[in-house]
Backbone as CSV, one residue per row, in Angstrom:
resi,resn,N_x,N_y,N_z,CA_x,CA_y,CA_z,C_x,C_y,C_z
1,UNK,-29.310,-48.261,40.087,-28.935,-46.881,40.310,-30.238,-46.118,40.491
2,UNK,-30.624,-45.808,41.430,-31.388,-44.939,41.647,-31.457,-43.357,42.240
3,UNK,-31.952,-43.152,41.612,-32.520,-41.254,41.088,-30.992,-40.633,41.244
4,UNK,-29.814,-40.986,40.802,-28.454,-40.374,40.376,-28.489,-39.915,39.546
5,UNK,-28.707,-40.216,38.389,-28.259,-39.784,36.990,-28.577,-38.195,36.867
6,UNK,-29.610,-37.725,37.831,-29.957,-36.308,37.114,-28.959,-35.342,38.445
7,UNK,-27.745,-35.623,38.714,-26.774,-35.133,39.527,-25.580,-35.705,38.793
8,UNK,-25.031,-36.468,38.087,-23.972,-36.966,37.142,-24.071,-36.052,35.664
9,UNK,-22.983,-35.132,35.465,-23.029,-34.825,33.945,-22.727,-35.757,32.975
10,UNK,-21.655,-36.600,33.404,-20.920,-37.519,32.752,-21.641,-39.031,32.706
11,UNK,-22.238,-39.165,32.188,-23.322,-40.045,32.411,-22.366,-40.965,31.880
12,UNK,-21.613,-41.150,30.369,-21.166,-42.168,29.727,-20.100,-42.622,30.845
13,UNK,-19.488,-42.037,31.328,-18.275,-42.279,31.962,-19.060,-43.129,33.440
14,UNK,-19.735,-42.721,33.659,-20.622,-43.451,34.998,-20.835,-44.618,34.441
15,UNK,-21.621,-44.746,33.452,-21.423,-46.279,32.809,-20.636,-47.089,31.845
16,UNK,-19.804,-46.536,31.783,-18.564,-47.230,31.822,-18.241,-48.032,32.894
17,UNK,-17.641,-47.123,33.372,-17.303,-47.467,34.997,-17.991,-48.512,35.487
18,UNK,-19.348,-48.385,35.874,-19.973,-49.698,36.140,-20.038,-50.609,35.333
19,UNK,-19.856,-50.935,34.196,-19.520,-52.157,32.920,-18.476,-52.647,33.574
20,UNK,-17.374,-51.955,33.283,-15.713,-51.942,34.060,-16.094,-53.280,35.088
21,UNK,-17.143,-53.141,36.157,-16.789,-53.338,37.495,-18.354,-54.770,37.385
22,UNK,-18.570,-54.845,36.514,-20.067,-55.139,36.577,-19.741,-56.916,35.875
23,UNK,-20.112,-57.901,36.332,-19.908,-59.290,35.600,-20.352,-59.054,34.461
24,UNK,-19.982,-60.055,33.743,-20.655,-60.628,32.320,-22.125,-60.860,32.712
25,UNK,-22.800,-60.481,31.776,-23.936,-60.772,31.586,-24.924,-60.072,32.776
26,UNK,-24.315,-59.650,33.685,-25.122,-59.034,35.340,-25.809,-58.346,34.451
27,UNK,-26.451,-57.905,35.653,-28.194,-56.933,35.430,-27.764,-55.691,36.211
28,UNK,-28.400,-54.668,35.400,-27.935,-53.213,35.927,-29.621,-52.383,35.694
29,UNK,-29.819,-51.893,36.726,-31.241,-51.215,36.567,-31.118,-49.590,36.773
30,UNK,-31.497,-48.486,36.395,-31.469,-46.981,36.440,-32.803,-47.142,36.436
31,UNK,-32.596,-46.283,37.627,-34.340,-45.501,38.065,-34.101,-44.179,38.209
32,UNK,-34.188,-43.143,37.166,-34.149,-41.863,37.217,-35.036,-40.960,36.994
33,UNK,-35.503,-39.656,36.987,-35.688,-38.600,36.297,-35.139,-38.361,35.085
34,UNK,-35.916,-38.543,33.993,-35.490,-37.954,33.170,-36.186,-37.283,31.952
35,UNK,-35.732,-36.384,30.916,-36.521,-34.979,30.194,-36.890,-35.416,29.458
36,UNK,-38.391,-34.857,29.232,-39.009,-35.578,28.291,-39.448,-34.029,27.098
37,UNK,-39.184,-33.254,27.759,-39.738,-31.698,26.735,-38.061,-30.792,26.708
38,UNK,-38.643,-29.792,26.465,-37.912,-28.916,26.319,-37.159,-28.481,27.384
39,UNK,-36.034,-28.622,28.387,-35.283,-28.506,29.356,-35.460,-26.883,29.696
40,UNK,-35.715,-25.856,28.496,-35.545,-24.572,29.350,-37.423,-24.264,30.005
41,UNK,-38.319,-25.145,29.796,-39.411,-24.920,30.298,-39.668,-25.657,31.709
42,UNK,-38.116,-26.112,32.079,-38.379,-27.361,33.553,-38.306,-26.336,34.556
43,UNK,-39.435,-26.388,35.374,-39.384,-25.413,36.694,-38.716,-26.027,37.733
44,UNK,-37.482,-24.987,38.417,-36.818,-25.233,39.520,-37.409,-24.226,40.685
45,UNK,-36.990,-24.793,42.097,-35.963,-25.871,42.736,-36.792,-26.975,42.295
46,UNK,-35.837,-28.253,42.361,-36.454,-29.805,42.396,-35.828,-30.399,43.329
47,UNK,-36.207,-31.645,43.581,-35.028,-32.247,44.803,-33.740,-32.435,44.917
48,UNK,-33.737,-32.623,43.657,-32.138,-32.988,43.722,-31.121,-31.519,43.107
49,UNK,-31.830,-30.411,42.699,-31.254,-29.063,41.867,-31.984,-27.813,42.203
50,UNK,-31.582,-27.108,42.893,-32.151,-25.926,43.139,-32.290,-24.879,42.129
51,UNK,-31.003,-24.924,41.062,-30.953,-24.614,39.942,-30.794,-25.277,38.596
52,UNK,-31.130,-24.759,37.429,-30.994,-25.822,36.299,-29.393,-25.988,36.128
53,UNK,-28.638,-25.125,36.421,-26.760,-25.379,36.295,-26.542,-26.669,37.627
54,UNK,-27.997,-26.710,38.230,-27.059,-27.811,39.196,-27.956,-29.422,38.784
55,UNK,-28.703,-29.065,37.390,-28.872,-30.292,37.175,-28.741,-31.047,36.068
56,UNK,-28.581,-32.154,35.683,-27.949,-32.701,34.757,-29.238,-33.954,34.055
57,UNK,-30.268,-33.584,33.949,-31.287,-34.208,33.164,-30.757,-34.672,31.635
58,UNK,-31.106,-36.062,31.575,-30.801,-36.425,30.150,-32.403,-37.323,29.563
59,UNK,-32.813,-37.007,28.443,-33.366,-37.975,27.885,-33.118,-39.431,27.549
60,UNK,-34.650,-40.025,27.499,-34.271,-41.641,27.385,-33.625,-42.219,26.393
61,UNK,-33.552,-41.456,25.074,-32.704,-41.636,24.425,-31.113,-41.787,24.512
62,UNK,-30.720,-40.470,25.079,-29.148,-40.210,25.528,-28.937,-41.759,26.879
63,UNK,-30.070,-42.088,28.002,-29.059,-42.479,28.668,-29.312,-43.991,27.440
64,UNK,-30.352,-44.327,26.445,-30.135,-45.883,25.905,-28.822,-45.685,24.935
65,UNK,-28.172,-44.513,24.420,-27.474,-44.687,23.883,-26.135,-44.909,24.565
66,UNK,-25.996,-43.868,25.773,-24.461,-44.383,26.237,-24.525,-45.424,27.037
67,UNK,-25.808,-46.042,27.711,-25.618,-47.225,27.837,-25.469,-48.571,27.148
68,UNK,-26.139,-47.949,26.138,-25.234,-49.161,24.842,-24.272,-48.931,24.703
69,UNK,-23.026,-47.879,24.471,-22.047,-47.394,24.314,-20.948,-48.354,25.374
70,UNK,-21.770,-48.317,26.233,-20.837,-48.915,27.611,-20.702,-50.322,27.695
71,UNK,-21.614,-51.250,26.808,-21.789,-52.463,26.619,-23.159,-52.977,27.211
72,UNK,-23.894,-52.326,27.294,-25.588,-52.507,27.904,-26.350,-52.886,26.938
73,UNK,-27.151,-53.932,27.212,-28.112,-54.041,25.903,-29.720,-53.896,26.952
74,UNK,-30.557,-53.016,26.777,-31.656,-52.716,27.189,-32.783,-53.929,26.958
75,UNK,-32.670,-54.203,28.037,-33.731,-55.173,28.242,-35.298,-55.260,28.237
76,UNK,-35.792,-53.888,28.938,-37.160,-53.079,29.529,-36.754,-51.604,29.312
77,UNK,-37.886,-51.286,29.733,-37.865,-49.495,29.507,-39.141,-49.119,30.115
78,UNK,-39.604,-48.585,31.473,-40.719,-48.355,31.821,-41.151,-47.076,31.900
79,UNK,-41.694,-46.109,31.693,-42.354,-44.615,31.960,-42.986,-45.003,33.246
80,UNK,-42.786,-44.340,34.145,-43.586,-44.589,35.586,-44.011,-42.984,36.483
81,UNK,-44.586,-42.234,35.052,-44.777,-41.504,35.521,-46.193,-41.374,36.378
82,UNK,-47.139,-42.186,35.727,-48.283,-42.558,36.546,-48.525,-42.871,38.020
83,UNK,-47.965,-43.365,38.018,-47.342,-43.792,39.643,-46.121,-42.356,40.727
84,UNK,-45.845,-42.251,39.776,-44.856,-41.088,40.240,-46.180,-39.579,41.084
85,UNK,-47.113,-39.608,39.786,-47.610,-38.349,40.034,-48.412,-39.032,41.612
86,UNK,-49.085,-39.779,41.382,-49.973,-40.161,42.967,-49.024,-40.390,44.190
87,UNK,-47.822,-41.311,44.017,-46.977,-40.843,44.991,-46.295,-39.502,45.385
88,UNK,-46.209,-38.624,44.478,-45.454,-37.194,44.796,-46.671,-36.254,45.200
89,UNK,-47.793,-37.005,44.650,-49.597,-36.193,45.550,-49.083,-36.134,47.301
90,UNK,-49.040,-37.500,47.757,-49.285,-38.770,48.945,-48.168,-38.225,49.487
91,UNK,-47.029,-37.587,49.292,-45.565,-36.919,49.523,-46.160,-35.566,49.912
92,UNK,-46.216,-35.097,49.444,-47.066,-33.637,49.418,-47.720,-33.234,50.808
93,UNK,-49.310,-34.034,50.894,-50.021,-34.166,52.194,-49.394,-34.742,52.906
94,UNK,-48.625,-35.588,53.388,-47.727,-36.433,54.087,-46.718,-35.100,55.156
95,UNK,-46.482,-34.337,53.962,-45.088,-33.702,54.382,-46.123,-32.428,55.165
96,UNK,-47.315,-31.674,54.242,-48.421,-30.894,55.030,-48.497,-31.152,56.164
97,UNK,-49.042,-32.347,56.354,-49.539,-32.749,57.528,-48.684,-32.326,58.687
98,UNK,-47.347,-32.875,58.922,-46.306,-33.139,59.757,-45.414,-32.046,60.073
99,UNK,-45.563,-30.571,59.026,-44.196,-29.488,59.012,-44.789,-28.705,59.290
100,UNK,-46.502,-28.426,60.241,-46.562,-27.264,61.267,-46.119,-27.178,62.363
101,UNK,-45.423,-26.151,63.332,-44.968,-25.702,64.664,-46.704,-26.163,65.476
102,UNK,-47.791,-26.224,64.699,-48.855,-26.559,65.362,-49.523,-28.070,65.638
103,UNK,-48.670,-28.595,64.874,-48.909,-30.409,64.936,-48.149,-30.971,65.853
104,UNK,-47.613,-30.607,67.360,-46.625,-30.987,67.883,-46.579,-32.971,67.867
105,UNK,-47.886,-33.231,67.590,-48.532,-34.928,67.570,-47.127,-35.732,66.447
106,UNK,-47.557,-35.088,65.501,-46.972,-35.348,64.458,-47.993,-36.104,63.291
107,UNK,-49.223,-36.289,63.528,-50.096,-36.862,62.873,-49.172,-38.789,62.514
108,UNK,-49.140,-38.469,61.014,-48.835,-39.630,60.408,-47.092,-39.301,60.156
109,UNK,-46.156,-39.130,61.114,-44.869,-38.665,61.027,-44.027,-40.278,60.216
110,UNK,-43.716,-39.765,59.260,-42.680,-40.663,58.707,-41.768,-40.979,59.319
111,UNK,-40.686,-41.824,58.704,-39.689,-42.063,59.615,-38.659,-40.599,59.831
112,UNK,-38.376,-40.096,58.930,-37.761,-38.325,58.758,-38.356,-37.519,57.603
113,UNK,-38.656,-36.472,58.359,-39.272,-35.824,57.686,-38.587,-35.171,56.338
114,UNK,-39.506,-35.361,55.241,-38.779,-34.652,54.105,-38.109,-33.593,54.167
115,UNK,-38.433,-32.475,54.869,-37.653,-31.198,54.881,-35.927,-31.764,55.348
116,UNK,-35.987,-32.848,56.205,-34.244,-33.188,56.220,-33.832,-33.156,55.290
117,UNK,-34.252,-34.368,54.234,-33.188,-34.262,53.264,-32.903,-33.262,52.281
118,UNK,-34.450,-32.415,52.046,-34.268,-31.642,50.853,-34.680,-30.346,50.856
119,UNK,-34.499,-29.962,52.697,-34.487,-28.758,53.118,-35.940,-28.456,53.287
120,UNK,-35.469,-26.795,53.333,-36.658,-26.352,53.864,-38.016,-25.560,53.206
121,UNK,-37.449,-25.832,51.619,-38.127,-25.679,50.758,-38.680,-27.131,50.094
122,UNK,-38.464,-28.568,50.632,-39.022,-29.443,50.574,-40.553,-29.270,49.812
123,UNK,-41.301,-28.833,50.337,-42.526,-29.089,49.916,-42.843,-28.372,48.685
124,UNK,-41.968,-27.288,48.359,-41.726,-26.428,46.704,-41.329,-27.335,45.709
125,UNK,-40.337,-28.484,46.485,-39.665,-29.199,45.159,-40.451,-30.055,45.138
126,UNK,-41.173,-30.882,45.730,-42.324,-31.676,45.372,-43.187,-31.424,44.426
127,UNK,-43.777,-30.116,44.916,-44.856,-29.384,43.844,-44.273,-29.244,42.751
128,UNK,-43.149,-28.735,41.963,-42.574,-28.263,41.316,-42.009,-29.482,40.586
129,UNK,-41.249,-30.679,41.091,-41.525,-31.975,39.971,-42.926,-32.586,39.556
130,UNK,-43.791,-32.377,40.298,-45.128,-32.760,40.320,-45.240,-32.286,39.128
131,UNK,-45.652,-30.920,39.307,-45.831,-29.978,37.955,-45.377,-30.116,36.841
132,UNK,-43.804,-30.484,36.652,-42.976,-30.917,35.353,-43.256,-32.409,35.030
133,UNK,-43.689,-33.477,35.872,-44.471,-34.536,35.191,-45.904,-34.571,34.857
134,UNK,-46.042,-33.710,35.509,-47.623,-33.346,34.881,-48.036,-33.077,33.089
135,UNK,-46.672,-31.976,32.916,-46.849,-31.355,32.344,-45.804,-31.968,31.011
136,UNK,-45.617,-33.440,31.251,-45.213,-34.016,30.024,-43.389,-33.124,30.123
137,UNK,-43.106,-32.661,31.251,-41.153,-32.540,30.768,-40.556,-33.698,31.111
138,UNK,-40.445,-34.149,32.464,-39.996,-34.887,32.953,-40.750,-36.483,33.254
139,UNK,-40.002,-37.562,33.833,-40.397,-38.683,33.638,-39.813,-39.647,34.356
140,UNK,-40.197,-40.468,36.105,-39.640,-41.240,36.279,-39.326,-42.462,35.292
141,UNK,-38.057,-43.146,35.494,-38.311,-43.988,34.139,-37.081,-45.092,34.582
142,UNK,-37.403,-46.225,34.054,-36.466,-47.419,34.714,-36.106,-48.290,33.288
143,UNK,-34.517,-47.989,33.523,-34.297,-49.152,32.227,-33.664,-50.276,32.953
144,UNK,-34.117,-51.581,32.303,-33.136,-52.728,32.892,-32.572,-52.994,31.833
145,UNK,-31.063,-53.512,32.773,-29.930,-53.449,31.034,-29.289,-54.527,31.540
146,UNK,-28.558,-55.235,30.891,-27.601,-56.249,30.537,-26.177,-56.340,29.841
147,UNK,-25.406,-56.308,30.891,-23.877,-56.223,30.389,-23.796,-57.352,29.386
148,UNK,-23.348,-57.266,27.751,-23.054,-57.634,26.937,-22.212,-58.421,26.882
């Protein structure tokens, strides 16, 4: 599952559901965003929430618990915020480069440009998760789990 969870309120019920549907013993991996401080200090827009009512951040705690809840036994647990911050740098200039009316070239044009998916304030929500992993709120983070 990747970067869902912070758009799902119902997190337990999401994993459920996939237990439900998931073999014995299969492997289930979440790669999300998730809060590592105080939620009313997280600066919005972000990519996936323009506002904090449109986002649904949970700590690593909450998702190891309802994924145990669901029959998951946590295998790994990685913080990848290190990696996160130099790629969301490399995202940043990437997206600079390519979203002037004056670059008609396109320099180093990706395959689509970020502003598709996450509009046209794209390069705000970059900065702006940048900033909240910087700043110790937030946290890419990957658990691998194991249906019980």
């Amino acid at each position: 599952m990747l970067h869902v969870g912070m758009n799902i309120e119902d997190k337990g019920r999401l994993f459920t559901e996939i237990s439900r549907v998931l073999t014995d013993n299969g492997l289930f991996i979440v790669y999300d965003v998730m809060l590592l401080g105080d939620p009313t200090l997280v600066r919005y827009p972000l990519p996936w929430a323009s506002q904090p009512e449109h986002s649904f951040l949970a700590c690593p705690q909450e998702y190891r618990s309802l994924l145990r809840k669901a029959g998951f036994g946590i295998v790994a647990a990685h913080d990848h915020r290190s990696r996160a911050v130099q790629s969301l740098r490399d995202a940043g200039d990437a997206h600079r480069r390519i979203s002037t009316p004056h670059n008609p070239a396109g320099g180093d044009t990706p395959p689509a440009p970020i502003n598709v998916a996450m509009g046209t304030d794209a390069s705000t929500k970059v900065a702006k998760v940048l900033q909240n992993i910087e700043e110790g709120l937030l946290a890419p983070t990957e658990m691998i789990c194991r249906l019980r």
